[in-house]
N, C-alpha and C positions, 0 to 999 in steps of 0.2 A: 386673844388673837383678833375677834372684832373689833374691839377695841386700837389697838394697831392698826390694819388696817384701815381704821373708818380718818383715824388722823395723818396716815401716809396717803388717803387721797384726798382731802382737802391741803394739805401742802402740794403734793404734786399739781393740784388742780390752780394754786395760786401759782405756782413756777410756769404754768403752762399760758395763764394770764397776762404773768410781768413777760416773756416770748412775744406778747401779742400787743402789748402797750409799753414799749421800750418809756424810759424817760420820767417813769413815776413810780422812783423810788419808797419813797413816803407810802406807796401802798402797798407794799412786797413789806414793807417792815409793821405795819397793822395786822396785816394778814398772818405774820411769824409770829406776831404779840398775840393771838387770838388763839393759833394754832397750839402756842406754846402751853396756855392759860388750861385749854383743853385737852391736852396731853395730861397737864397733872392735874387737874379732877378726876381727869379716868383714871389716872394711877392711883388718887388718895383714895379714891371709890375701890377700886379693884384691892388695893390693902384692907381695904374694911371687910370685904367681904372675905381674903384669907384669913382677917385676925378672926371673924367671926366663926367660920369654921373650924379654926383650930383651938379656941375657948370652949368650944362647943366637944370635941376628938373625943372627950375622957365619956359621956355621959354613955349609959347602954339602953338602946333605943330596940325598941321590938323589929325582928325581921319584918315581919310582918307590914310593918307602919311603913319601912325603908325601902321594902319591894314596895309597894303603893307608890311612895313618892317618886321613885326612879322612874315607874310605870308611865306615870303622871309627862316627867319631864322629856322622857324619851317620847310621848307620845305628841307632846306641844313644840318642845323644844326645837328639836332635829327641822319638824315644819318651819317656823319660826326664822330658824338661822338660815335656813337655803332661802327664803323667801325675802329675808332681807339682803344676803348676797348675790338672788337675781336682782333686786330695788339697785341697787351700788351699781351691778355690771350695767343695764340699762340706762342709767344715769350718767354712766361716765362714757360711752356712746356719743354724749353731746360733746365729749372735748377731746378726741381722738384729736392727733394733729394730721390728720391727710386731709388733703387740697380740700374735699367736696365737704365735710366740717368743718375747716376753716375759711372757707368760701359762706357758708353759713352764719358765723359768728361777723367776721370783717366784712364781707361785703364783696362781690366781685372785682378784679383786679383792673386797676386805669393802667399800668403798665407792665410791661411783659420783658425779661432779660434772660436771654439764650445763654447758658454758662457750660463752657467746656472742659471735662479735666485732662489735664496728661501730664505725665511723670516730665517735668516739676513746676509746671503753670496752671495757670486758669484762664479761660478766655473769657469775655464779660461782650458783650453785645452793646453794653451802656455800661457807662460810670459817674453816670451823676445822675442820683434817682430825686422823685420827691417827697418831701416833709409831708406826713399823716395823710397818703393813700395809699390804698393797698398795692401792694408790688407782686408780682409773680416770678420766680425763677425757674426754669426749665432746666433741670441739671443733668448732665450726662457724663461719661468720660472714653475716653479712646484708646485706652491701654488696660488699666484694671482697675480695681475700685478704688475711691478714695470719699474722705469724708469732707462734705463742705459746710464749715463751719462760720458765720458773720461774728464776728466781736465787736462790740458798741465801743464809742470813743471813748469810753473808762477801762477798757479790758476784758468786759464782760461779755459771756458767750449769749448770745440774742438768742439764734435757732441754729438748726443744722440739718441736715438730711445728705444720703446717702448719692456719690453721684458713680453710677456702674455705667460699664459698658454695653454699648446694644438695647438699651432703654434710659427714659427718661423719666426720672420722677420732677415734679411739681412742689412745690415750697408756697406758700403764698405768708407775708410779711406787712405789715404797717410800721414804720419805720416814724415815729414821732418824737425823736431825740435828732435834730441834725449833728452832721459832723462827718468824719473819717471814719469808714467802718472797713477793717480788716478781713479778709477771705483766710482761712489755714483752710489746710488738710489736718482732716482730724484721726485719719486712718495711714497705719503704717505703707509708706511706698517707697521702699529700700532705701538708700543711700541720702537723696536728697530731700527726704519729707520733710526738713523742718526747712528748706527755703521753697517752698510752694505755698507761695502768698502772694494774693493781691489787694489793690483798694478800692473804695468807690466813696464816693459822697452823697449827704444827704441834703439838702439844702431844701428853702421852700422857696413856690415858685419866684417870688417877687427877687430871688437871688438872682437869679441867674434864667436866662432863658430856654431851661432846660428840657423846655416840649421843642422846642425846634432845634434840637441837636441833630447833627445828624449821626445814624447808626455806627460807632467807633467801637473797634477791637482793641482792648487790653490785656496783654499777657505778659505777665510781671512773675519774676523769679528772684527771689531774696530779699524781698524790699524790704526795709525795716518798717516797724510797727508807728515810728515816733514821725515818720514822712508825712510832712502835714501842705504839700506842694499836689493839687490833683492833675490829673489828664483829661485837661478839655479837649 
C-alpha cells in the first residue's frame, strides 16, 4: 500500500506540473517513463518478498522466536510507517493547487480576469491573455455551481476549479503554449451544459498589443471548439 501510494503521488505530482507548464509535452512523457520504471521495481521487489515468504510457509519455526520478531516489528514498524506518511503529507503541502501555493511556485499574477458563470455562458473580463506570465482568474457564478475547465489547443484539460455562487475562488495559471484555449463547464447544469463554452487566446506580447486592450466582455454559448476566429 506504501508502495502505491508513494507512486500515485509522484504521478499526480507530475500532472499537477505539466497544469503549471502547458506546452512541454516531452516532460509529462519522462516523468511517465520514470514513474512507469518505478512502479515495476516495486512490484518485482514486492513479488520477491511474497515468493520469499511463501518458500519459506512450510518450515516450523519456534513460538517463541515469532512472538519476538512480531514484537520487534510492531514495535519499529507501526513508528516507521506513520512517520514516513507524515514525511509524504508534508511534502505534498508544497503542491496543493490553491492560489497561495501556486502563487508560491509561479510567481505572483501580471494579469487578473473576472469570470462569470450562468446557465449557459461564461463572462471573461479579457480574452486575449499573455504567453508565459502568470494569469489569475477570479471565478464565480450567478445561478448554481458549474465547473470551469481551460483545454489547450490539442484538447487537453490545462486546469479547472470550481465556480459557485456567492464566492469566488481564485485559479492562478501560466499559459506557455499560445493558441485557442477553450472554457466548458465541467459540472452538470441541466439542459444546456454541453453548450456552455467559451474562448480566449494566448499570444505573446509582440502579437498583438494586448496590454492595451481595453477591458471586453465575452459571453459565448455554443461555440464550437474548431473556432479559430478570436474577439478583439
Amino acid at each position: 500500500m506504501l508502495f502505491w501510494s508513494y507512486t500515485n503521488f509522484v504521478v499526480n505530482r507530475q500532472n499537477r506540473n505539466e497544469s503549471d507548464d502547458v506546452g512541454q509535452p516531452e516532460e509529462g512523457v519522462r516523468c511517465r517513463l520514470v514513474s512507469g520504471v518505478l512502479f515495476l521495481l516495486l512490484t518485482i521487489a514486492w513479488t520477491g518478498v511474497l515468493w520469499w515468504v511463501a518458500t519459506r510457509s512450510g518450515q516450523v519455526v519456534p513460538y517463541e522466536r515469532v512472538s519476538a520478531a512480531v514484537s520487534r516489528i510492531r514495535r519499529w514498524g507501526a513508528p516507521l510507517v506513520v512517520a514516513l506518511l507524515a514525511i509524504a503529507f508534508l511534502v505534498s503541502l508544497l503542491f496543493l493547487p490553491y492560489a497561495g501555493s501556486r502563487a508560491q511556485r509561479l510567481g505572483e499574477p501580471a494579469v487578473t480576469v473576472d469570470v462569470t458563470g450562468r446557465m449557459w455562458a461564461w463572462e471573461l473580463s479579457r480574452t486575449s491573455l499573455p504567453r508565459g506570465q502568470v494569469v489569475e482568474f477570479r471565478v464565480t457564478a450567478l445561478d448554481v455551481n458549474h465547473g470551469f475547465g481551460i483545454d489547450a489547443p490539442d484538447g487537453r484539460i490545462v486546469t479547472q476549479v470550481q465556480a459557485m455562487p456567492g464566492y469566488t475562488n481564485r485559479l492562478l495559471f501560466r499559459f506557455d503554449q499560445p493558441g485557442f484555449y477553450t472554457i466548458s463547464c465541467l459540472e452538470f447544469c441541466v439542459t444546456g451544459h454541453h453548450l456552455m463554452q467559451a474562448q480566449f487566446t494566448v499570444q505573446s506580447e509582440g502579437d498583438r498589443p494586448w496590454l492595451a486592450m481595453p477591458t471586453a466582455t465575452s459571453r459565448q454559448c455554443g461555440r464550437s471548439n474548431r473556432q479559430r476566429s478570436p474577439t478583439w
